[in-house]
Every structure is written in structure tokens, then in C-alpha cells.
MIRO-571049 format. One record per residue: x, y, z of N, C-alpha, C, CB in turn; residue number from 0; residue in one letter. Coordinates in Angstrom, 1 decimal. Glycine has a CB too. Layout:
BEGIN
((X,Y,Z),(X,Y,Z),(X,Y,Z),(X,Y,Z),NUM,"a"),
...
END
This chain:
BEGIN
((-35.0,8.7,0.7),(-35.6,7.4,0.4),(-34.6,6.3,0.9),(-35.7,7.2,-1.2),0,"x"),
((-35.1,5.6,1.7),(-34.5,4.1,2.3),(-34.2,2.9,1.1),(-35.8,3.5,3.3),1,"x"),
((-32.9,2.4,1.2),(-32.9,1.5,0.1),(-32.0,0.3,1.1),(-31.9,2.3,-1.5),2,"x"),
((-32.3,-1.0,0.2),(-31.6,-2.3,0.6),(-31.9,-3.0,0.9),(-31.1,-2.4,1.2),3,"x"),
((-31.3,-4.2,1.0),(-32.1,-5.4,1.5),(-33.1,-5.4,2.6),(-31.3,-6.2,1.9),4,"x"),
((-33.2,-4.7,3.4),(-33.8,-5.3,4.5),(-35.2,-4.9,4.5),(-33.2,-5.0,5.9),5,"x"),
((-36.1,-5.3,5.3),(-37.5,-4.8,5.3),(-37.7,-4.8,6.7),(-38.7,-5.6,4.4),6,"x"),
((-37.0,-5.4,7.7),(-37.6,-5.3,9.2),(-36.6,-3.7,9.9),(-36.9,-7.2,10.2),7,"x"),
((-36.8,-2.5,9.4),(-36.5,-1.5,9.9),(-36.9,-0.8,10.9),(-36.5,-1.0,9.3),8,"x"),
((-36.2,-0.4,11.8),(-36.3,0.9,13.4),(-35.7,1.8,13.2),(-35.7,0.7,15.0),9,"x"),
((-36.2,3.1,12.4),(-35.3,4.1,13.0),(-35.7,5.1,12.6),(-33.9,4.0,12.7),10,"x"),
((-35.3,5.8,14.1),(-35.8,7.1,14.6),(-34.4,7.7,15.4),(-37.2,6.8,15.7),11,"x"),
((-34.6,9.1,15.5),(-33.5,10.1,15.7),(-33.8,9.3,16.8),(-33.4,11.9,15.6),12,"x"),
((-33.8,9.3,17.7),(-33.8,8.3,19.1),(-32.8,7.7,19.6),(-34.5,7.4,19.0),13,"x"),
((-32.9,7.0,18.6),(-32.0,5.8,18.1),(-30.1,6.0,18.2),(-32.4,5.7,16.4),14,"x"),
((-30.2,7.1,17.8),(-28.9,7.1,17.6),(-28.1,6.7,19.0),(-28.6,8.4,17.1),15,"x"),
((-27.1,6.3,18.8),(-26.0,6.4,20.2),(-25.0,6.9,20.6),(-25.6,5.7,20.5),16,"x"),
((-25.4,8.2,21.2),(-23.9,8.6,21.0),(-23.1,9.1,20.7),(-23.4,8.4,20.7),17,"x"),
((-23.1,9.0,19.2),(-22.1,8.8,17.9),(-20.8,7.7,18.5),(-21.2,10.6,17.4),18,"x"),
((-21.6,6.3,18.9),(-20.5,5.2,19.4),(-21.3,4.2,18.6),(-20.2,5.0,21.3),19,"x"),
((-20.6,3.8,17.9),(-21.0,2.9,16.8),(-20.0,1.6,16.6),(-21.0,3.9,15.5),20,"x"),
((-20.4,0.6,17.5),(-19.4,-0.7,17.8),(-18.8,-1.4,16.2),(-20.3,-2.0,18.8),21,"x"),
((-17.9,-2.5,15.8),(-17.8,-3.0,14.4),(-18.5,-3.5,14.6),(-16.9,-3.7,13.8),22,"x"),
((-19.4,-4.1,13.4),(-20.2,-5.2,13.0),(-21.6,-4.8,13.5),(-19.6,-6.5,13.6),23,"x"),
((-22.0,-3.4,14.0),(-23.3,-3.1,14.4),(-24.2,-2.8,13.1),(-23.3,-2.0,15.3),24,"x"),
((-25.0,-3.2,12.7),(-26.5,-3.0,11.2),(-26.3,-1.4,11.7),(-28.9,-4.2,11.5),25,"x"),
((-26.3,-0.6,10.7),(-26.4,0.7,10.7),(-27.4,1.2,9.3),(-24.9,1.3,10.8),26,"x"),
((-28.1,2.1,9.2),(-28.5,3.1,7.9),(-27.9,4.4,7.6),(-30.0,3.5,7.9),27,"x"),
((-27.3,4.6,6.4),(-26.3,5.7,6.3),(-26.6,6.4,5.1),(-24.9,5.2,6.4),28,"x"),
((-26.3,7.7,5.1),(-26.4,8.6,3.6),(-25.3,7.8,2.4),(-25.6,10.7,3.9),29,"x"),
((-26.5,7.5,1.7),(-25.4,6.5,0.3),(-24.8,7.4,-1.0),(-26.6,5.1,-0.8),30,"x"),
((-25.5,8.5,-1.0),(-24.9,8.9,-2.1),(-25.4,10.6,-2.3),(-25.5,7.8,-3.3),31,"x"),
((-24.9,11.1,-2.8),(-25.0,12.5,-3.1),(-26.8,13.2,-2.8),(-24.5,12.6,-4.7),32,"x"),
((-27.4,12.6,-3.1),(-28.7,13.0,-3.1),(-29.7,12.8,-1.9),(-29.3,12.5,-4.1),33,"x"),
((-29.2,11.8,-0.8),(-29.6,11.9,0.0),(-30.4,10.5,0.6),(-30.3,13.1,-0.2),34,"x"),
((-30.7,9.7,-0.1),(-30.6,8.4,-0.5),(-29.7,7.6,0.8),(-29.9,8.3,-2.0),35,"x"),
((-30.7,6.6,1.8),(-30.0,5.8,2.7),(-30.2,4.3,2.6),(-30.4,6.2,4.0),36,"x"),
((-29.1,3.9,2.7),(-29.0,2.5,2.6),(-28.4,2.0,4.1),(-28.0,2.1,1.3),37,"x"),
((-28.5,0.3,4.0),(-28.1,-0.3,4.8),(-26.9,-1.2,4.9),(-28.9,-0.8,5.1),38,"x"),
((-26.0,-1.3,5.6),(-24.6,-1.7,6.4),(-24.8,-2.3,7.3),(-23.7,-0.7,6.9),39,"x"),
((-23.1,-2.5,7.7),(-22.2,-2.3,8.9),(-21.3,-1.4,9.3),(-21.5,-3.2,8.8),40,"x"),
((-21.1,-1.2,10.2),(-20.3,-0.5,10.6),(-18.5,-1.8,10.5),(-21.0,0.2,12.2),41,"x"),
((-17.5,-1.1,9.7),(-16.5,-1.8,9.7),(-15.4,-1.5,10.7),(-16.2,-1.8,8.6),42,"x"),
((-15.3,0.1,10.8),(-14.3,0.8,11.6),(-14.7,1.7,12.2),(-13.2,1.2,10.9),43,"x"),
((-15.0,1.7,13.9),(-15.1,2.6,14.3),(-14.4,4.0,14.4),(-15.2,2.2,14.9),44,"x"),
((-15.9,4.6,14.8),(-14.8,6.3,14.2),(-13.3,6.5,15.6),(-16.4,8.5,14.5),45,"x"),
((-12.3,7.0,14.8),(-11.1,7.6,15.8),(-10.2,8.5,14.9),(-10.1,6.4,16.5),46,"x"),
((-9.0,8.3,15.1),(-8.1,9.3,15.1),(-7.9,9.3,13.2),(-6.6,8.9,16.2),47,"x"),
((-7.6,7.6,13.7),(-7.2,6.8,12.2),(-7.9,7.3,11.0),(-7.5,5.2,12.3),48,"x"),
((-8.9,7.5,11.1),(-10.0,7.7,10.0),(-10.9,8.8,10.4),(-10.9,6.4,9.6),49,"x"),
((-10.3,9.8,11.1),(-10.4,11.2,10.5),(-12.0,11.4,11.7),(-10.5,11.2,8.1),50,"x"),
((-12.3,9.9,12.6),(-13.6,10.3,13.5),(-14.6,10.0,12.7),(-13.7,11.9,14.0),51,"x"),
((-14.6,8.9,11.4),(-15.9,8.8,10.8),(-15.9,7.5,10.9),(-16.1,9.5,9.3),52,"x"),
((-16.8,6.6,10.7),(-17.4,5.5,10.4),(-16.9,4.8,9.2),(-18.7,5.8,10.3),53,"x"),
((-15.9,3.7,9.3),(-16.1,3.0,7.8),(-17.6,2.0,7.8),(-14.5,1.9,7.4),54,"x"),
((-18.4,2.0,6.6),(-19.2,1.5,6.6),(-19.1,0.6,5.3),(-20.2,2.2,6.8),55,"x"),
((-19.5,-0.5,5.5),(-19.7,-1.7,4.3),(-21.4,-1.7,4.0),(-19.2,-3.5,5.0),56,"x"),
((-21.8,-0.8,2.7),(-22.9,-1.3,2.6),(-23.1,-2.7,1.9),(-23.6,-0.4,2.1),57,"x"),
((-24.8,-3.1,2.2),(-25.1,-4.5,1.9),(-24.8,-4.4,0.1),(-26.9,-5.0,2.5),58,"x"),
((-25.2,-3.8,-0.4),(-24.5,-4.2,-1.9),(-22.8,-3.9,-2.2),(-25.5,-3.4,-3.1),59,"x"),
((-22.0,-4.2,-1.2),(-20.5,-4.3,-1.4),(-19.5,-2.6,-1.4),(-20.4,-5.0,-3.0),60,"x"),
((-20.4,-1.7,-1.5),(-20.2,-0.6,-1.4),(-19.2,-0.4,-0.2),(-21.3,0.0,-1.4),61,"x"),
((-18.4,0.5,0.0),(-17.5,1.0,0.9),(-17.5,2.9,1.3),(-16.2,0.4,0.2),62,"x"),
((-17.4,3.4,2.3),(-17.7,4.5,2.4),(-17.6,4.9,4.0),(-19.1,4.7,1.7),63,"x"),
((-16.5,6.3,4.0),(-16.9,6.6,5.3),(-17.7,7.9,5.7),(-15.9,6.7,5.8),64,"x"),
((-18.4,7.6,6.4),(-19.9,8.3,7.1),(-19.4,8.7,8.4),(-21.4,7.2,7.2),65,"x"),
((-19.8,9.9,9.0),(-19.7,10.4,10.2),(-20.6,9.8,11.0),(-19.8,11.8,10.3),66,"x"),
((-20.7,9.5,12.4),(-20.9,8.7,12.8),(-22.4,9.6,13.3),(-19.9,8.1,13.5),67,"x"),
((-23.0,10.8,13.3),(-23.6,11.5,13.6),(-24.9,11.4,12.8),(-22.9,12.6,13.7),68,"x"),
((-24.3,11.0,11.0),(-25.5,10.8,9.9),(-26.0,9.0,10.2),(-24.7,11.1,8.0),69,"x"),
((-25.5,8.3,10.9),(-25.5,6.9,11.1),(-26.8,6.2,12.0),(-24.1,6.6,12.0),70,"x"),
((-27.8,5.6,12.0),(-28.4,5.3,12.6),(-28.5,3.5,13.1),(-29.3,5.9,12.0),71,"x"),
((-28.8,3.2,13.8),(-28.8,1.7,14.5),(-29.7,1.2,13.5),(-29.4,1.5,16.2),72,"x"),
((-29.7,-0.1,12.8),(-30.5,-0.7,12.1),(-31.3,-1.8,13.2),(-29.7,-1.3,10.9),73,"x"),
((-32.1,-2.4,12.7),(-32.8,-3.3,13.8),(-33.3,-4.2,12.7),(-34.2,-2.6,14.9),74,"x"),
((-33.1,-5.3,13.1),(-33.2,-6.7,12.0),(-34.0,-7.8,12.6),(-31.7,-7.5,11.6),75,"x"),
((-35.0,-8.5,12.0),(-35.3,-9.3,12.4),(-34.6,-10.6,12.9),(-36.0,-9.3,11.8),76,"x"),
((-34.7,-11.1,13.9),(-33.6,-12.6,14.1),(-33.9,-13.1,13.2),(-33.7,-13.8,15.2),77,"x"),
((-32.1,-13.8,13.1),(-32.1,-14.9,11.5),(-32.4,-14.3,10.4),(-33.3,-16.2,11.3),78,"x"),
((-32.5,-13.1,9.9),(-32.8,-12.8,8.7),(-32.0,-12.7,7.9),(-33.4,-11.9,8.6),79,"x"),
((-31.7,-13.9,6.7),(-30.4,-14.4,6.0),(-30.5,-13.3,4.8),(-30.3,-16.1,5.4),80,"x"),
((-31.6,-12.5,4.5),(-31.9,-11.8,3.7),(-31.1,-10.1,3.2),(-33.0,-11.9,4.1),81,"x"),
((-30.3,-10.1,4.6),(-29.6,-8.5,5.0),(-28.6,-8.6,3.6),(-28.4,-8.3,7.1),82,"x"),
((-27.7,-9.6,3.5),(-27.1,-9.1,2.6),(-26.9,-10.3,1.2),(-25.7,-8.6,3.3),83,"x"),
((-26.3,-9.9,0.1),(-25.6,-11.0,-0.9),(-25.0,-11.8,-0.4),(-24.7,-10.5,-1.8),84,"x"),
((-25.0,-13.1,-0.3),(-24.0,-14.4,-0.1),(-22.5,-14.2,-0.2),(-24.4,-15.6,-1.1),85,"x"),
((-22.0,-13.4,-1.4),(-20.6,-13.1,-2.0),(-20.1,-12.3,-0.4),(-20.6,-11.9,-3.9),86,"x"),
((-21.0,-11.0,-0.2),(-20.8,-9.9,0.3),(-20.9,-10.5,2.2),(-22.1,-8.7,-0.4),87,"x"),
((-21.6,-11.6,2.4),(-22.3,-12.0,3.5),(-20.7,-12.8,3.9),(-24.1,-13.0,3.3),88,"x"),
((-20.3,-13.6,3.1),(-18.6,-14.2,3.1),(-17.6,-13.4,3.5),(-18.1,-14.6,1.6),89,"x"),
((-17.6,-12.3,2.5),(-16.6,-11.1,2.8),(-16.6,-10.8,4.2),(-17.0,-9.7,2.1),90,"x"),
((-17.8,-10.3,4.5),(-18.1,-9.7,5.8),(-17.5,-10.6,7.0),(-19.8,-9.6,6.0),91,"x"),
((-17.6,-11.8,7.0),(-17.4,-13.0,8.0),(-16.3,-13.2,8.0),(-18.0,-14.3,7.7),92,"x"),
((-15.4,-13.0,6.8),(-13.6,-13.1,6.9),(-13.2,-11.7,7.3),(-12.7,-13.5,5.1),93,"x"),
((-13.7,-10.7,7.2),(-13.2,-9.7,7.7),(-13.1,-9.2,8.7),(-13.4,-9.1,7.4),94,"x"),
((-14.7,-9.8,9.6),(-14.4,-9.5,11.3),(-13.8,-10.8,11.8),(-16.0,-9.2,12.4),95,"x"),
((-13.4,-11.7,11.5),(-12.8,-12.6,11.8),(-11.0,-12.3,11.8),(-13.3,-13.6,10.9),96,"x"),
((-10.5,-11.6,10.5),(-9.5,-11.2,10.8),(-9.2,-9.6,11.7),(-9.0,-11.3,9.6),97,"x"),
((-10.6,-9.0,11.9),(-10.6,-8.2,13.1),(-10.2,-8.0,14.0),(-11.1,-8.0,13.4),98,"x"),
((-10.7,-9.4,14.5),(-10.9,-9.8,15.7),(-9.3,-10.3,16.3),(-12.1,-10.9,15.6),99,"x"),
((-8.3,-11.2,15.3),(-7.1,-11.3,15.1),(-6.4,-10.3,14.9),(-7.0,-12.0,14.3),100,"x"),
((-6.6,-9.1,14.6),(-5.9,-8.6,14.5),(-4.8,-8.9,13.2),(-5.6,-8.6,15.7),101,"x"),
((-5.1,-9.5,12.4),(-4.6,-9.9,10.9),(-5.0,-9.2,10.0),(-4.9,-11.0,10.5),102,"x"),
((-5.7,-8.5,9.7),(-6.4,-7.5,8.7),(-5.4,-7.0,7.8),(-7.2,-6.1,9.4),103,"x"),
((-5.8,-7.0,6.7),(-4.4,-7.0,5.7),(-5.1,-5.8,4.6),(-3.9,-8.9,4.8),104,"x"),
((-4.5,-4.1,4.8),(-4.6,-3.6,3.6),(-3.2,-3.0,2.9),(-5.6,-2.5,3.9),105,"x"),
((-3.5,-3.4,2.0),(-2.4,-2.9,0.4),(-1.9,-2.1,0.5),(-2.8,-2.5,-0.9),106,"x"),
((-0.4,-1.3,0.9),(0.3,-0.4,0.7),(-0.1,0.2,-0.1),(1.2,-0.5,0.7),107,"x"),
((-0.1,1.5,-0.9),(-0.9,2.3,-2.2),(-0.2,3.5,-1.9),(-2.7,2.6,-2.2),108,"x"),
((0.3,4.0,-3.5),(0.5,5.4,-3.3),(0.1,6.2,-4.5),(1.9,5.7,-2.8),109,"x"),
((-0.1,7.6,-4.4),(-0.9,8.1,-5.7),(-0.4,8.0,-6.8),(-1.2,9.2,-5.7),110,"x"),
((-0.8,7.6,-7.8),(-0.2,7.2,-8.8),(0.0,5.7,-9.7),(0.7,7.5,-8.3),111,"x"),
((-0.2,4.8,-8.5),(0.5,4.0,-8.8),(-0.9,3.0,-9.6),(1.4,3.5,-7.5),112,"x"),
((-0.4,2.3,-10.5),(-1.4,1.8,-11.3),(-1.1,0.2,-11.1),(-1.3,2.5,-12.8),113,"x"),
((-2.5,-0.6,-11.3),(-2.3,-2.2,-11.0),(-3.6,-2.5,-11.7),(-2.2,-2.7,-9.3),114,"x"),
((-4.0,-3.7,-11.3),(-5.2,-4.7,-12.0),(-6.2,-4.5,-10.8),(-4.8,-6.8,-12.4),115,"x"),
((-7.3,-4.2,-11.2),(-8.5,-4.0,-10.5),(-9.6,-4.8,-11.2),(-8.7,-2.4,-10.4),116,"x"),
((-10.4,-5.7,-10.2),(-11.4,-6.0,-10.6),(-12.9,-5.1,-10.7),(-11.4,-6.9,-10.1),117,"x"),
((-13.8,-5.2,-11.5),(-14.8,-4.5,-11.7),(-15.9,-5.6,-12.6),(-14.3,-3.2,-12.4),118,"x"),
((-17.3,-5.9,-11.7),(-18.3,-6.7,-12.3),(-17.6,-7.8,-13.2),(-19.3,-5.8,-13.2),119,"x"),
((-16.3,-8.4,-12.1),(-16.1,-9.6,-13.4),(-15.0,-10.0,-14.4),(-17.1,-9.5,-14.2),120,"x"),
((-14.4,-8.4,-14.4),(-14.0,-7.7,-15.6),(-12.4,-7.3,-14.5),(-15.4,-6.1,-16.4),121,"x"),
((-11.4,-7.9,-15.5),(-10.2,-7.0,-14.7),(-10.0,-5.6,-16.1),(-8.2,-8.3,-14.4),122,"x"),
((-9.7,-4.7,-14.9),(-9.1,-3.4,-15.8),(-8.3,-3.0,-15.2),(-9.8,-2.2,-16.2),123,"x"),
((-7.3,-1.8,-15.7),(-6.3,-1.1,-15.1),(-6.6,-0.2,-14.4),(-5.5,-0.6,-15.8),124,"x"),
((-6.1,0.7,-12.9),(-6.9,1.1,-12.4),(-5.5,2.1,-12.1),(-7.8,0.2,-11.4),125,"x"),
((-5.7,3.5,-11.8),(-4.5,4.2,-11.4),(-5.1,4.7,-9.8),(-3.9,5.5,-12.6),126,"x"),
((-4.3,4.7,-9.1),(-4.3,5.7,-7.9),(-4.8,6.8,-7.9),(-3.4,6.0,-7.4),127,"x"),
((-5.7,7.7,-7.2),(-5.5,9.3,-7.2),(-5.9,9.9,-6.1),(-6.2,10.1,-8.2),128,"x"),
((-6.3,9.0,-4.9),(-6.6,9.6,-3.4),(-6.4,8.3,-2.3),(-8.4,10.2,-3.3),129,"x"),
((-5.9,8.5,-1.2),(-5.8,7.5,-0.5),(-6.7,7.9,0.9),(-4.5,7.1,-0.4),130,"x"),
((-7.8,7.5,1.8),(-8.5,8.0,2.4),(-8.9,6.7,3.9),(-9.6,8.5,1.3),131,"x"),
((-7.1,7.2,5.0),(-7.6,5.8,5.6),(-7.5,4.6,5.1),(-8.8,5.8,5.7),132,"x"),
((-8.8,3.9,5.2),(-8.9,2.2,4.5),(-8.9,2.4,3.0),(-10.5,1.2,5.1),133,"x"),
((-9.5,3.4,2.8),(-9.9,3.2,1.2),(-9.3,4.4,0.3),(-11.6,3.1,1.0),134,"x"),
((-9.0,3.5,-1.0),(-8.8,4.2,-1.8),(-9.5,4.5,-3.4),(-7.8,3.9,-1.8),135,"x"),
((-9.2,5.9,-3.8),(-9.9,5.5,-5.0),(-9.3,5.3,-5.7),(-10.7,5.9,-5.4),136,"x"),
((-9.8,4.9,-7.1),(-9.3,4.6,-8.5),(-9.9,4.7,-9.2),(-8.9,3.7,-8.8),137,"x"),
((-9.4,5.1,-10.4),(-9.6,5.9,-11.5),(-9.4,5.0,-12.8),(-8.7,7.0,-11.4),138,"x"),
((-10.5,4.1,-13.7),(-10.3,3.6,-14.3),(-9.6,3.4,-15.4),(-10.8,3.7,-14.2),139,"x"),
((-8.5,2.9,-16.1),(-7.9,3.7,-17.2),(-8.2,2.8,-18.5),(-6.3,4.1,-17.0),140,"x"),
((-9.0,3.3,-19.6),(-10.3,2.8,-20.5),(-9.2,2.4,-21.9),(-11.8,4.4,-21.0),141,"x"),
((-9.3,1.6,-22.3),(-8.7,1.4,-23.5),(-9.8,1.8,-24.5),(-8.2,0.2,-23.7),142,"x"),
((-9.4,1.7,-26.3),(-10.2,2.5,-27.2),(-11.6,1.6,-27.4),(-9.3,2.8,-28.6),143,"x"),
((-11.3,-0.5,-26.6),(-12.5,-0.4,-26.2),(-13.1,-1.0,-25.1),(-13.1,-0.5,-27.1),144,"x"),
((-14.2,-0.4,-24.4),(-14.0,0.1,-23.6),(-14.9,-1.5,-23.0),(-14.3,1.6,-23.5),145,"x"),
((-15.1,-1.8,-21.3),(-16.1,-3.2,-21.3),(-17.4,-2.5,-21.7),(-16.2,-4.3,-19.6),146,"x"),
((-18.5,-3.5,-21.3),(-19.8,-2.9,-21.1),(-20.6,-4.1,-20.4),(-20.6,-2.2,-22.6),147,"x"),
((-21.2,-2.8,-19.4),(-21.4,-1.8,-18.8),(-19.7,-1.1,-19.0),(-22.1,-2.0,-17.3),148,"x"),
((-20.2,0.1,-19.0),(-19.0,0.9,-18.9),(-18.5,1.5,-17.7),(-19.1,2.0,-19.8),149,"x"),
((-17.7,0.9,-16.4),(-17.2,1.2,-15.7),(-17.5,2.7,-15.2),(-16.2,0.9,-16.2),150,"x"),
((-17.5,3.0,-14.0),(-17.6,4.5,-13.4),(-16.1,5.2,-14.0),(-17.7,4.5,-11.4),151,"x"),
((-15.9,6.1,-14.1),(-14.8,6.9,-14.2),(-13.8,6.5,-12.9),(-15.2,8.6,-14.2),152,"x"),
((-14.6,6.8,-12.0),(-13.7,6.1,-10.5),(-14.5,5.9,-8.9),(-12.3,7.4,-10.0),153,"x"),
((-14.0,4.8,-8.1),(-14.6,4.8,-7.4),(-13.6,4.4,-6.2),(-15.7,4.2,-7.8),154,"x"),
((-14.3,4.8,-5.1),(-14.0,4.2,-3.6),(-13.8,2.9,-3.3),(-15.0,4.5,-2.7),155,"x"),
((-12.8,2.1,-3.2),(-12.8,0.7,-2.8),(-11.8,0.8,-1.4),(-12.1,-0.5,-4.1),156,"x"),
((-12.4,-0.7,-0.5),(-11.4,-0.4,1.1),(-10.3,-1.5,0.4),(-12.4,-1.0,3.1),157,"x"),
((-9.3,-0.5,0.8),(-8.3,-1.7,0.8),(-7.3,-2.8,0.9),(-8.3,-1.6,0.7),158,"x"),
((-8.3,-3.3,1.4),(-8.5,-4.7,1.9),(-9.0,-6.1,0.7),(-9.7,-4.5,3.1),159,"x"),
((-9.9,-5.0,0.0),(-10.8,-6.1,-1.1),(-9.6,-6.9,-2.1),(-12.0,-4.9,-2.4),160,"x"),
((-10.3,-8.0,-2.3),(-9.4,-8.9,-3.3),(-10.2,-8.4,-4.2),(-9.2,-10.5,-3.3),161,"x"),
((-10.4,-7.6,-5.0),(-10.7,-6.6,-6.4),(-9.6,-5.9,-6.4),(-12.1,-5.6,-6.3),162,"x"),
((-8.6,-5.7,-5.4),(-7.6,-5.1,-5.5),(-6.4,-5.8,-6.0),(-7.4,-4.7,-4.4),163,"x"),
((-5.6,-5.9,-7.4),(-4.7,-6.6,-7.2),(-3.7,-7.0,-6.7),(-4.6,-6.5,-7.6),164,"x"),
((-3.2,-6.3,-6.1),(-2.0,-6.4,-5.0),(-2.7,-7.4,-3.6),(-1.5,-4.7,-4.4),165,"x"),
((-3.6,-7.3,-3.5),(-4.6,-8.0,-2.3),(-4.3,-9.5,-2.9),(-6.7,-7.5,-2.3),166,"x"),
((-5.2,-9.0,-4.0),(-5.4,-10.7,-4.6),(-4.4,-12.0,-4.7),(-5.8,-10.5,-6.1),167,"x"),
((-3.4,-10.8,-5.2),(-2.1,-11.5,-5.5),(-1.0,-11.9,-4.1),(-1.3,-10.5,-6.6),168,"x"),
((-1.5,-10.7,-2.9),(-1.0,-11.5,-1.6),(-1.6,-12.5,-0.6),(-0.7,-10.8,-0.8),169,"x"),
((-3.0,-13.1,-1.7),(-3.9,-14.1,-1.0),(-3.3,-15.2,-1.1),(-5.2,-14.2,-1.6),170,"x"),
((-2.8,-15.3,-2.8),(-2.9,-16.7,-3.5),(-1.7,-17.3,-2.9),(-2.9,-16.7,-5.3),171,"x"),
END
């Protein structure tokens, strides 16, 4: 099942290229365990660094790396302001911008280590328990009570994100 913003879609095995997938190219990628595709960018092309897979930014803020083989070319109508969230559409714009500079700034991290993580709004404590490349995950750690919505147990963030506290705090 196809999910995400867009409605002006192409894609066919055809399509593919490759497995050469430039930054900042609209891609559709496997989102989640079941099989379920959504729509992106491509953030980091695949190489050595990241293991030959695809970092991808999907349009609802998501982060995830995809082989570049499950990846298909998206095709967008011109001008269509619609591809992503405004918050997420910002992000995107500072990030190939510092790409492009060569300034790209991700957070030293090592397992274990625990800091302030943002989540829907909400800061919580967040501990280390995999580092993967750009992204890492974290593992929420819940006090007796807890926000709501109740937080994932843990998730994948790149990091780079100012949801990261150490990010945030080397913005300001």
C-alpha cells in the first residue's frame, strides 16, 4: 500500500536506476515492517559510510536507511508545495544547504549515553542503544508518569535532528 503526501505518482520497476540514487532525489521506499511504501528523499547516497544503503527522509519526518535496490524514483508534479509538512519542508532546505557546504553537523553518540530528546512537543530522557551511520536509536526512559500519547519504546532518529539534545544545544 502506497502512503503520503503526494498524489502525482510514476512508478514502475522500470524506473529504477541503477541502484544510483543522487541527494535530494523524491524516491518511494519500504516504510515499515509490513510492507507499506511511502514517500522521501534520498538524504545520503549509498557507499562505504552507510553500509551501501540509502539514507532516506521520509515526508512525515521519519528517518531510515533503505537499500538502494527497494528505492524507486518518485515523479512530482511541478510546484507541488504539497510533497511535504512546512516544519519538515524547512528541515529539508537547511540540510541540503549545509550539504552542499559541507557543514553538516551530526552529534558524537555513544551507547549508553543518555540526554534530552524531543518527542511530539514533549522533551524526555532518551538513552543510547545502537548507533547506525547517521542515525541513532533511542530508547525512551518513562517515568511512573508517563506523557500521552505514550511514546514508542524506541526509535530511529538521524543525527543531525535538533530533537536531539546535544544538536539543539550546539545550535543555540
Amino acid at each position: 500500500e502506497l502512503q503520503g503526501t503526494d498524489l502525482s505518482i510514476a512508478l514502475c520497476q522500470e524506473g529504477k536506476l541503477d541502484n544510483r540514487f543522487p541527494a535530494a532525489m523524491a524516491v518511494v521506499g519500504p516504510y515499515d515492517k509490513v510492507g507499506n511504501m511511502y514517500s522521501g528523499v534520498v538524504a545520503e547516497v549509498a557507499c562505504a559510510y552507510n553500509k551501501n544503503r540509502c539514507l532516506v527522509f521520509f515526508d512525515d519526518g521519519m528517518a531510515r536507511y533503505i537499500p538502494a535496490s527497494a528505492l524507486y524514483q518518485l515523479v512530482r508534479k511541478p510546484n507541488d508545495s504539497s510533497v511535504t509538512e512546512s516544519a519538515n519542508r524547512q528541515f529539508l532546505g537547511e540540510y541540503f544547504s549545509q550539504l552542499i557546504k559541507g557543514t553538516r553537523l551530526l552529534v558524537e553518540l555513544e551507547v549508553g549515553q543518555t540526554f534530552p530528546t524531543e518527542w511530539k512537543c514533549k522533551v524526555l530522557e532518551a538513552k543510547v542503544t545502537k548507533i547506525d551511520s547517521s542515525l541513532v536509536e533511542v530508547k525512551y526512559i518513562l517515568n511512573d508518569d508517563p506523557p500521552s500519547p505514550r511514546p514508542p519504546r524506541s526509535e530511529w532518529v538521524y543525527r543531525g535532528s535538533i530533537r536531539l539534545g546535544p544538536v539543539y544545544a550546539a545550535q543555540e
